[in-house]
Residue, then its C-alpha position, 0 to 999 in steps of 0.5 A: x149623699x148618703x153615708x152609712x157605714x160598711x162593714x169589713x169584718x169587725x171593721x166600719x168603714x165609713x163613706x159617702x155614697x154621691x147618688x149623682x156620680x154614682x160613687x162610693x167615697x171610703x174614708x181613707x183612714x178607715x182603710x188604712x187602719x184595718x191594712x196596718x192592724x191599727x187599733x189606735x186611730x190617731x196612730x193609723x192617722x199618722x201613718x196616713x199622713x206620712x204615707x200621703x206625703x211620700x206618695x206626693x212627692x213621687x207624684x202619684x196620682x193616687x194623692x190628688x186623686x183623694x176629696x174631702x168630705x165630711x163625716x161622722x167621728x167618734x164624738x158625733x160631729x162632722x169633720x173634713x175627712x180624706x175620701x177617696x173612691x175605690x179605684x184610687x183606693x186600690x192603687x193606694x192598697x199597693x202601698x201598703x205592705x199588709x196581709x189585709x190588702x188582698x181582702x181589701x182589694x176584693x171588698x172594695x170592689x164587692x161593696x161598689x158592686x152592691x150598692x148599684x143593686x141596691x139602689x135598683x133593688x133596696x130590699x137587696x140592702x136589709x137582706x145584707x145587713x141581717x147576713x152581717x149581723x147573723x155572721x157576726x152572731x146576732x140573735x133572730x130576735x135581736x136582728x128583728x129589733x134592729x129592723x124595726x128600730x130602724x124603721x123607727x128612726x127612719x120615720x122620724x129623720x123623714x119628718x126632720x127633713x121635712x120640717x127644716x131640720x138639717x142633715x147632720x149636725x142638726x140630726x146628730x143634736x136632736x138626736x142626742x137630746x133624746x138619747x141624753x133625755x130617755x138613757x141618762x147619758x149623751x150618745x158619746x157616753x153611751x159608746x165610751x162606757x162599750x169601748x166603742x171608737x167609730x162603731x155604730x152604738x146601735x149595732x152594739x145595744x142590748x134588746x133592751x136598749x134597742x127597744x127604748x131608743x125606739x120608743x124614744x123616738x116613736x114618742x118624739x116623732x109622735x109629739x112633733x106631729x101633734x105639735x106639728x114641730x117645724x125648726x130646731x127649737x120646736x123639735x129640740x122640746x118634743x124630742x125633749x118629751x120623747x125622750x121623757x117617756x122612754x126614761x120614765x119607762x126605763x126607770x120603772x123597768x129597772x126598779x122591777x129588775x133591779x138591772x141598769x138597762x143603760x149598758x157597758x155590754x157590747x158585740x165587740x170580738x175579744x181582744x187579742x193578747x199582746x204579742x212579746x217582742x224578743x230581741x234576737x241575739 
């Protein structure tokens, strides 16, 4: 299964794509908190709980028609999450009274359009995410960055997986050990210091920070290859010795610089002032 998040404005939208039904699977939370303009996620949570409630005891088939699925969270681990795909979806959207359901209404039904060409056709997939980031204000440069560091850590998650290294928590701690070795601080950190909730971290990184998380992790998968590193202790230490080298490179940047490279800087969109509440007469 893949699961990579998508994009609803500023929204990620978690899912899981089963290459074997051919199905997308959408957090339902996720879904839930951009309808209710949610920004707390406990709160868009609770309101789910209480809607799935309401919604199973007038029988609605919508309710048994959601899975469970693990899925990354904020603090980097896996947890059973309600999915559902985006025919139950649509039939949940009604629910909700929000001015957020029609754009959902034509999201979900655009997002399951494009991941049956993507699949026939990938290059269809980068072509998206450079749009995204180019609509959401990235720089040529910066988008170019994030290609390569891509690429980067796609080179080294295929030499994971082939070297009895598991997909997710396996990935996420090995990938933290790197993080944690070459930035100072683990990745949960790293998102906290950018006000980062489910975001993707790299989505909000400077240039900088992109550059040696990639480095970080060329140098790990280099070493791993030259160790020929199989299992989680032998890829533990070369991601240890990876990471050393993009921190022995940060730490000699930021003494010529004077600036952390290690940021609280983020794309996140400003915040929207409070609205008063005045109790009519």
């Amino acid at each position: 299964m893949l699961n990579q998040p998508a994009l609803f404005e500023t929204h990620a939208i978690r899912r899981v794509y089963d290459e074997k039904t051919e199905t997308w699977w959408f957090s339902v939370v996720d879904i839930m908190q951009v309808l209710t303009q949610q920004p707390d996620y406990q709160a868009a949570r609770n309101y789910w709980k209480v809607l799935k409630n309401r919604l199973a005891k007038e029988g609605s088939e919508s309710v048994t028609n959601c899975n469970r699925l693990k899925l990354p969270a904020a603090d980097g681990k896996h947890y059973l999450t309600d999915v559902a795909t985006a025919e139950t979806l649509l039939r949940l959207v009604q629910s909700v009274p929000s001015p957020k359901a029609e754009p959902i209404k034509l999201w979900l039904a655009k997002v399951g359009y494009e991941r049956m060409r993507e699949m026939s056709d990938p290059a269809l997939s980068l072509d998206r995410a450079r749009e995204t980031w180019r609509k959401h204000g990235r720089s040529e440069k910066w988008i170019q960055q994030r290609m390569t560091g891509q690429e980067t850590r796609n080179k080294l998650t295929d030499y994971w997986a082939n070297h009895d290294i598991k997909q997710g928590e396996e990935f996420a701690i090995l990938t933290n050990l790197i993080h944690q070795e070459w930035a100072g601080v683990s990745v949960k950190e790293h998102k906290a210091m950018k006000g980062l909730k489910t975001q993707n971290l790299r989505d909000h990184m400077s240039e900088a920070e992109l550059i040696f998380t990639a480095l970080a992790e060329l140098s790990t998968r280099q070493i791993a290859e030259t160790d020929e590193a199989t299992g989680m202790a032998e890829n533990a230490a070369a991601a240890g010795k990876g990471g050393a080298i993009a921190k022995q490179a940060r730490k000699a940047l930021e003494e010529k610089t004077g600036k952390s490279v290690v940021s609280g800087e983020n794309f996140l969109p400003p915040a929207k002032p409070a609205r008063k509440v005045t109790n009519q007469p």
